[in-house]
C-alpha positions in Angstrom: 46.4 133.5 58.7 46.5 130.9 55.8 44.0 132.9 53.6 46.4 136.2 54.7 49.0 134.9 53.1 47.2 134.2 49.7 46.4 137.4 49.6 49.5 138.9 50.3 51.1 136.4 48.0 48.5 137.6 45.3 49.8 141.2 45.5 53.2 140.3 44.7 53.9 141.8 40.8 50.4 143.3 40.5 50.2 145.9 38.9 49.0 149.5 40.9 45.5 149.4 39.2 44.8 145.9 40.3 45.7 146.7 43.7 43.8 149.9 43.8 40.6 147.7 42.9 41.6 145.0 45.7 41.5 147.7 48.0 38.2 147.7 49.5 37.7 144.0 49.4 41.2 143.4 51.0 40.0 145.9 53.9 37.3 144.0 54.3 38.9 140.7 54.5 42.0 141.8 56.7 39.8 143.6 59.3 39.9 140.4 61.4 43.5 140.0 60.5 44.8 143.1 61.8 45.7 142.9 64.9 47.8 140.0 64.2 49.2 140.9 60.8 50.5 144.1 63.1 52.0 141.2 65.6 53.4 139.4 62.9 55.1 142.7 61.3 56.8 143.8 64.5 58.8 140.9 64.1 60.1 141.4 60.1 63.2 143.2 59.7 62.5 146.5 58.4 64.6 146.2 55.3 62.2 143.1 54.0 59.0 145.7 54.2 61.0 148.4 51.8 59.5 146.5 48.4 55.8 146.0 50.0 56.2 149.8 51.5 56.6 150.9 47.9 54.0 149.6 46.3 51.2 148.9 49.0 51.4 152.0 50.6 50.9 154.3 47.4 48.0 151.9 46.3 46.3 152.0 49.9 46.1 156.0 49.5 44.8 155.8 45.9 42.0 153.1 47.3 41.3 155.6 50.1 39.3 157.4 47.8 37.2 154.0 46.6 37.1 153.4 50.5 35.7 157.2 50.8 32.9 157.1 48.2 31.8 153.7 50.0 31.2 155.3 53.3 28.8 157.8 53.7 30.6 158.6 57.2 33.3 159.1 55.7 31.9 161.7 53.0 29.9 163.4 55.5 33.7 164.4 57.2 35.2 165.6 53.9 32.2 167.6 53.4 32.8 169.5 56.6 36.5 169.7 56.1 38.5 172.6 54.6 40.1 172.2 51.0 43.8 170.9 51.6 46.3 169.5 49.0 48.6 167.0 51.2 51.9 165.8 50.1 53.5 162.8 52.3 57.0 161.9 51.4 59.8 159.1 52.1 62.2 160.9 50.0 65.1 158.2 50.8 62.5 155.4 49.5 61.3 157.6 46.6 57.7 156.9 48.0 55.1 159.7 47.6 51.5 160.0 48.3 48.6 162.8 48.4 45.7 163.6 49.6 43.6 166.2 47.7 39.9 167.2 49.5 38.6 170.1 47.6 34.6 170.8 47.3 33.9 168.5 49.2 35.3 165.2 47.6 38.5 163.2 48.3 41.3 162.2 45.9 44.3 160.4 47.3 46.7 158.4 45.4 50.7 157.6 44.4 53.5 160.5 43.5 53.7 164.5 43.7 51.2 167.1 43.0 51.8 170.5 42.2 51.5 172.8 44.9 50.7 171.0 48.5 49.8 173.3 51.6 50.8 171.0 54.2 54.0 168.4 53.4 54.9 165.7 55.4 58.3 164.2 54.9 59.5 161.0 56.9 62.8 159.5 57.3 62.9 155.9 56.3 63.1 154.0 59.6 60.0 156.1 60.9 57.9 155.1 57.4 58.6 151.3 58.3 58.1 151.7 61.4 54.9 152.7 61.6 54.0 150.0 58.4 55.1 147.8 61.4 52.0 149.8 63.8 55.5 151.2 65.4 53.8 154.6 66.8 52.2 156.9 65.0 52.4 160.3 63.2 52.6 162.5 66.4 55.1 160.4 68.3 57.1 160.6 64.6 56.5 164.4 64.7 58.1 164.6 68.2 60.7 162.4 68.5 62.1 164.6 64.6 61.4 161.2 62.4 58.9 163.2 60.8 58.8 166.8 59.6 55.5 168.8 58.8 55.3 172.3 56.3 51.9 173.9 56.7 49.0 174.9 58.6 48.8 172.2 61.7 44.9 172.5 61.9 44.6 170.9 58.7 46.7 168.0 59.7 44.8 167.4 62.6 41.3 167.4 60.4 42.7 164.2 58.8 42.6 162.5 62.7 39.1 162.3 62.2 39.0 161.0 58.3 41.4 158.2 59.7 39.3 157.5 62.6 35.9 157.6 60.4 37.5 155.4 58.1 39.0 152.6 60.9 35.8 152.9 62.7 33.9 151.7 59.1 36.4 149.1 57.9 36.7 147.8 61.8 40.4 148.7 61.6 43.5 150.1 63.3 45.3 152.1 61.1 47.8 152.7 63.0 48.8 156.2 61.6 47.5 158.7 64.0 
């Protein structure tokens, strides 16, 4: 837990590139940390994750493409998926993310892109929450902490990204 915390420590005022490279190692190093970094965040107040969620989050989705090219699992699933442009939103933290497949390849990273198919829009509490491993997208899609625009299919193709991706890292997401 000790080297955890030097890592996490490490992030604080880094810089969005610097995280973005740190990506892949730090899901490599956390893998055996996970399930009790996921313990250990159930028990933060919410409110203390807000400056994390804003910075950690946005860099995880621009890594997910670094954590894409390095997993040919993972590239085989984007080949076989349909193009999508994905816009996930915490309006009330001012935290957006995106997910562009197109031809094959995978682009994800921090703030809005021009013309998403499928949005996803989360109230705060549900965001942190599931930071926390607090449920997960459908439970937040039923219980109205989350709101989806777009064709459904395409948002359950990413089940399987997520998975591909958890399975190579040796990870639980936690988001589906």
């Amino acid at each position: 837990m000790e080297e955890l915390k030097k890592m996490l420590e490490s992030l604080e005022g880094a810089d969005t590139s610097k995280i973005i490279e740190d990506i892949p190692k730090i899901m490599d190093k956390i893998k055996d940390f996970m399930p009790e970094l996921r313990d250990q965040m159930a028990n933060i107040d919410a409110e203390e994750l807000v400056p994390l969620a804003k910075v950690v989050l946005p860099a995880f989705f621009e890594g997910m493409t670094e954590l894409v090219e390095n997993s040919e699992e993972a590239k085989e699933e984007i080949e076989d998926m349909e193009d999508m442009r994905l816009q996930m939103s915490v309006p009330t933290l001012d935290v957006h993310m995106f997910m562009i497949i197109e031809g094959g390849k995978f682009k994800g990273g921090a703030g809005k892109i021009d013309n998403p198919e499928l949005k996803i829009t989360m109230d705060k509490g549900t965001f942190l929450n599931l930071m926390k491993g607090e449920g997960d997208l459908v439970s937040a899609y039923m219980s109205g902490g989350m709101s989806m625009e777009g064709p459904l299919n395409k948002a359950m193709q990413l089940q399987s990204l997520f998975e591909v991706i958890a399975d190579e890292y040796d990870m639980d997401i936690g988001i589906m």
